[in-house]
Structures are given as C-alpha cells and as structure tokens.
C-alpha positions in Angstrom: -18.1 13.4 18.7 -21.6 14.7 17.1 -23.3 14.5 20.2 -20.5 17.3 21.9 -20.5 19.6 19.2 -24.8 19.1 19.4 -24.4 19.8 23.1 -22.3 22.9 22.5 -24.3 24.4 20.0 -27.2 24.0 22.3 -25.2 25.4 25.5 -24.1 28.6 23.2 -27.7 28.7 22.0 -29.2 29.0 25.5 -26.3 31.1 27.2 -27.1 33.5 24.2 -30.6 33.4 24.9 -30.0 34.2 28.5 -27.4 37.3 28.1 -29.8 39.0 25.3 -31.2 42.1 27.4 -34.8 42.3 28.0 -37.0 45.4 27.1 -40.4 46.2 28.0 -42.8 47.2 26.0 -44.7 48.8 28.6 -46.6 52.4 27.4 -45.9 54.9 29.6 -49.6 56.9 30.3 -49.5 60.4 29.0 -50.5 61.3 32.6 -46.8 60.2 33.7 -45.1 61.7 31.4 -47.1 64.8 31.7 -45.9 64.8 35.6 -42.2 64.2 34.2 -42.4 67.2 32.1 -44.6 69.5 34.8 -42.0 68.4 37.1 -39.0 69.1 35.0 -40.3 72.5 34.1 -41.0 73.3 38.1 -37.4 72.3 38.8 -36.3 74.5 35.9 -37.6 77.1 37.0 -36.8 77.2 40.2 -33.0 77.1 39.6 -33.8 80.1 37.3 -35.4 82.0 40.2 -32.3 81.1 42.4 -30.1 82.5 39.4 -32.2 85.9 39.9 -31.5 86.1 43.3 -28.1 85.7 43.1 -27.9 88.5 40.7 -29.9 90.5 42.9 -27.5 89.8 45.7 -25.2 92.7 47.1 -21.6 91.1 46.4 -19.8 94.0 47.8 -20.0 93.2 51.6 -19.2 89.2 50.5 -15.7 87.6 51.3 -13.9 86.1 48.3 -15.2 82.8 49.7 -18.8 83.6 49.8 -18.1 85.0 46.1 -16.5 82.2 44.9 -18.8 79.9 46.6 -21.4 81.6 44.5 -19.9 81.3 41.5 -19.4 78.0 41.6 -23.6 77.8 42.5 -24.2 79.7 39.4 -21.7 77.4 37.1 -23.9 74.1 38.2 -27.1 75.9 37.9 -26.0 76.5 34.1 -24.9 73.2 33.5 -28.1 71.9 35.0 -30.3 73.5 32.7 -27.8 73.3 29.7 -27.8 69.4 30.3 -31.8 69.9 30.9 -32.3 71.7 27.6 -33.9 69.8 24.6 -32.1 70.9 22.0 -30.6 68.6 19.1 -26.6 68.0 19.5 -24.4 67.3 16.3 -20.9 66.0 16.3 -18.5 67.1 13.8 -18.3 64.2 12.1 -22.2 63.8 11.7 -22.5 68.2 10.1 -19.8 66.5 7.6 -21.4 63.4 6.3 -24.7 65.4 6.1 -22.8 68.0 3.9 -21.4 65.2 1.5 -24.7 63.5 1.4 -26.1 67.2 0.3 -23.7 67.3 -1.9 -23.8 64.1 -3.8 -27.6 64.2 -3.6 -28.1 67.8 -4.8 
C-alpha cells in the first residue's frame, strides 16, 4: 500500500511538472521593439490621416448608405486608436482601495 501512494505522489509530481507553463526569458533587442513602436506609430497615424479625409469629404451628394457606411469606418478607427493608446486604466474598485489606503495612511 506505501508503494501506491509513493507512485501517486510521483505521478502528481510529474503531471504537475508537465502542465506548469513555460516562459522565456528571451530579451527582446531594443532594435525590435524600436520597429514595434515605429510601426505602431506609422499605423496610427495613418488611420488618423484617413480620419482627415473623411472629414474633408463632401457628405451631401452621399446616400444614407455610403454615410452610414462611413460612420461606422470612423467608430472602428476610434476604437483602434483608443485600444492603441497607452494610457493607465483604473477600475472602480481599484480608485477605492487606493482612497482607503490614503486614508488610513495619511
């Protein structure tokens, strides 16, 4: 009976080993991420210049839907570069327990 419970301490042991996920720790040269970032900023732009021309565009001689056709362009070019944008996002929850640790720290 010691030699099963051995065994399945040894079968859990390896089956853990196996299903823990494997990282790299590979450095990723500055010139890549350089290219990410120049690349990134090129694309950025360019949907930015797209959103110019639409402004510039005479709607009045459009059909309602080449209008709306546009309109739905313009809504995925903003959440492109909203979902693009680097800013820092805080969930309700997170403003609060800052607040309270402010609070009991100050």
């Amino acid at each position: 009976m010691k030699t099963v419970t051995q065994f399945h301490k040894t079968a859990i042991l390896i089956v853990m080993m196996l299903l823990l996920p494997f990282q790299s720790n590979a450095i990723i040269p500055d010139s890549l991420s350089s290219n990410k970032a120049k690349t990134e900023l090129m694309i950025a732009n360019a949907m930015i210049n797209r959103l110019e021309q639409i402004k510039s565009i005479d709607k009045s001689n459009m059909t309602r839907v080449e209008k709306k056709e546009l309109r739905k362009e313009v809504k995925s070019i903003k959440a492109n570069l909203r979902s693009t944008g680097n800013g820092v996002y805080l969930s309700v929850g997170a403003i609060i327990i800052i607040v309270l640790l402010l609070i009991l720290l100050l």
